[in-house]
Each structure stands twice: as C-alpha cells, then as structure tokens.
C-alpha positions as CSV (number, residue, x, y, z in Angstrom):
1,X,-24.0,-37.1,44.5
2,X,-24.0,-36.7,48.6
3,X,-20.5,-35.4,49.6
4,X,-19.0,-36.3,52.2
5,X,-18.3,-33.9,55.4
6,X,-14.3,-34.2,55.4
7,X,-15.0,-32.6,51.9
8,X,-13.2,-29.3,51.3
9,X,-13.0,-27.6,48.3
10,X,-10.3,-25.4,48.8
11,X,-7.8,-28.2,48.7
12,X,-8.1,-28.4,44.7
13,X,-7.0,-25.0,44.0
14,X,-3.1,-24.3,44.3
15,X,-2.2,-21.6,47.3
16,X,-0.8,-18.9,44.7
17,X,1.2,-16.0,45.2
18,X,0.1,-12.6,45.6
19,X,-0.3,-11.5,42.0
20,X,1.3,-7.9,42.5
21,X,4.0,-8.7,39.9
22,X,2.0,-9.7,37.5
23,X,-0.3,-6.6,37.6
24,X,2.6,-4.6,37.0
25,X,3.7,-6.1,34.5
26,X,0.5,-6.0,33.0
27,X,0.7,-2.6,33.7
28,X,3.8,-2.0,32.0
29,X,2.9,-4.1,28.7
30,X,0.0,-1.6,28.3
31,X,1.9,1.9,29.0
32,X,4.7,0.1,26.2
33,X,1.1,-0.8,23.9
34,X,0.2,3.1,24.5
35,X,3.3,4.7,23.5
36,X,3.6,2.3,20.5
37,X,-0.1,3.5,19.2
38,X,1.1,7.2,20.0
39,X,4.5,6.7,17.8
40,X,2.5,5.1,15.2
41,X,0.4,7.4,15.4
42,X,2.8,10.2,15.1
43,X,4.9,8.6,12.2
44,X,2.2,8.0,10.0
45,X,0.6,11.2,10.4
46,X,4.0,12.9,9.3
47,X,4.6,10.1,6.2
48,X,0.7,11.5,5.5
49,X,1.9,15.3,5.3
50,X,0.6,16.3,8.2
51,X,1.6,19.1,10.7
52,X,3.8,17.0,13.5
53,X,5.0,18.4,16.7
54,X,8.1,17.0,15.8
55,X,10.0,18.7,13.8
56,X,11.9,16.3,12.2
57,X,9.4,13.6,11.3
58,X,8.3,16.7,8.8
59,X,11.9,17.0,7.3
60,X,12.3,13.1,6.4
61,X,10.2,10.4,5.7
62,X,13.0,7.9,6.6
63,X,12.6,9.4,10.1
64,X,8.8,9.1,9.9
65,X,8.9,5.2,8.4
66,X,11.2,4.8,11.5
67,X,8.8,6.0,14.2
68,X,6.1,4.3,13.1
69,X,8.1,1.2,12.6
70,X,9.0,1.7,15.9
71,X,5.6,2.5,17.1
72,X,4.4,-0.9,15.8
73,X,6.9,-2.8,17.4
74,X,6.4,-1.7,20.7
75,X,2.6,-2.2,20.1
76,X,3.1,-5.8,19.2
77,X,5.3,-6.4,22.0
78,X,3.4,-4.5,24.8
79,X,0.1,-6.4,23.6
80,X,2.3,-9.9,23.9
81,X,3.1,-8.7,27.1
82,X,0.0,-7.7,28.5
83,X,-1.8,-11.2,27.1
84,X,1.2,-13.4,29.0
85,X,0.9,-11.6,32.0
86,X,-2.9,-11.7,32.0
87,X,-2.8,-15.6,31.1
88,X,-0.4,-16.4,33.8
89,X,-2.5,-14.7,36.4
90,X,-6.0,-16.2,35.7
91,X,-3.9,-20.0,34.8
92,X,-2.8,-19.6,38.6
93,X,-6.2,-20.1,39.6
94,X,-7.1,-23.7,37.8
95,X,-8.4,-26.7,39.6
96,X,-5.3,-29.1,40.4
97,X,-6.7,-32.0,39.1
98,X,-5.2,-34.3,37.0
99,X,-6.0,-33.7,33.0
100,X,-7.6,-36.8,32.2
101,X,-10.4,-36.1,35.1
102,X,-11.0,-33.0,32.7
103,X,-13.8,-32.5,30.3
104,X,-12.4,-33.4,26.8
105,X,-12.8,-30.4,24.1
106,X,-12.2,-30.8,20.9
C-alpha cells in the first residue's frame, strides 16, 4: 500500500498528559502493597508463635488476626491500585481510531 506524502502518523495517537501523576500513584499503590505484605507478614508470624517485635501481637491472637487482616487488605488494595494506575497510563497511548477499524478478537 503506497502512502501518501501528507501522511503523518502522529495525528492517530491522542496528545496525552505528562503521566507524573500516574507514576505516583503507581508509586504509592506499591509502598500501600509493601506495608500490607509486611503486616501480613508480621500478624501471621505472631498467630504462628513466633518471636514478634511487637509486643502485643505476642499477647493476643485477636491483635494478631487483626494485623494480618489488615495486612491483606492493604495488599489487595495497593495491588488494585497499582494495576489502575498502570492501565490508565499505557490506555493513554492507543491509536484513536474508531473500534470497528480494529482487529476483531475473540
């Protein structure tokens, strides 16, 4: 196919934002995801009998089941951060074409 010399490429992709807030928020999402896997962490190795730092994770397993509950929910929600905020900044960068030009997948 012979294209034509007004042709320019760069006129299919949107002009996007700089991306800085969406590198830190990916950033955040995975210092929330770290501290989740370290409270885990902590909880279940105290609900497991082991020596803690923390004094009180030793004393009660009630305070143990919390941390790691607590652990696990800011893992979840750092990871569901850090996959939104990765999606919306490689999504910015599609061809603007209309979808029915698109290849069909099934």
């Amino acid at each position: 196919m012979k294209l034509s010399d007004g042709f320019d490429a760069r006129r299919l992709r949107q002009r996007s934002a700089s991306s800085w807030r969406l590198r830190l928020g990916a950033a955040l999402a995975a210092l929330l995801a770290t501290l989740g896997v370290l409270l885990s962490m902590a909880g279940i190795a105290a609900l497991l009998g082991q020596h803690s730092l923390l004094e009180p994770l030793n004393e009660s397993t009630v305070a143990a089941s919390v941390f790691t509950i607590i652990g696990l929910t800011l893992l979840y929600v750092g990871v569901m951060l850090w996959r939104r905020c990765r999606h919306r900044s490689r999504s910015s960068s599609e061809l603007n074409m209309a979808p029915h030009l698109m290849k069909k997948r099934d």
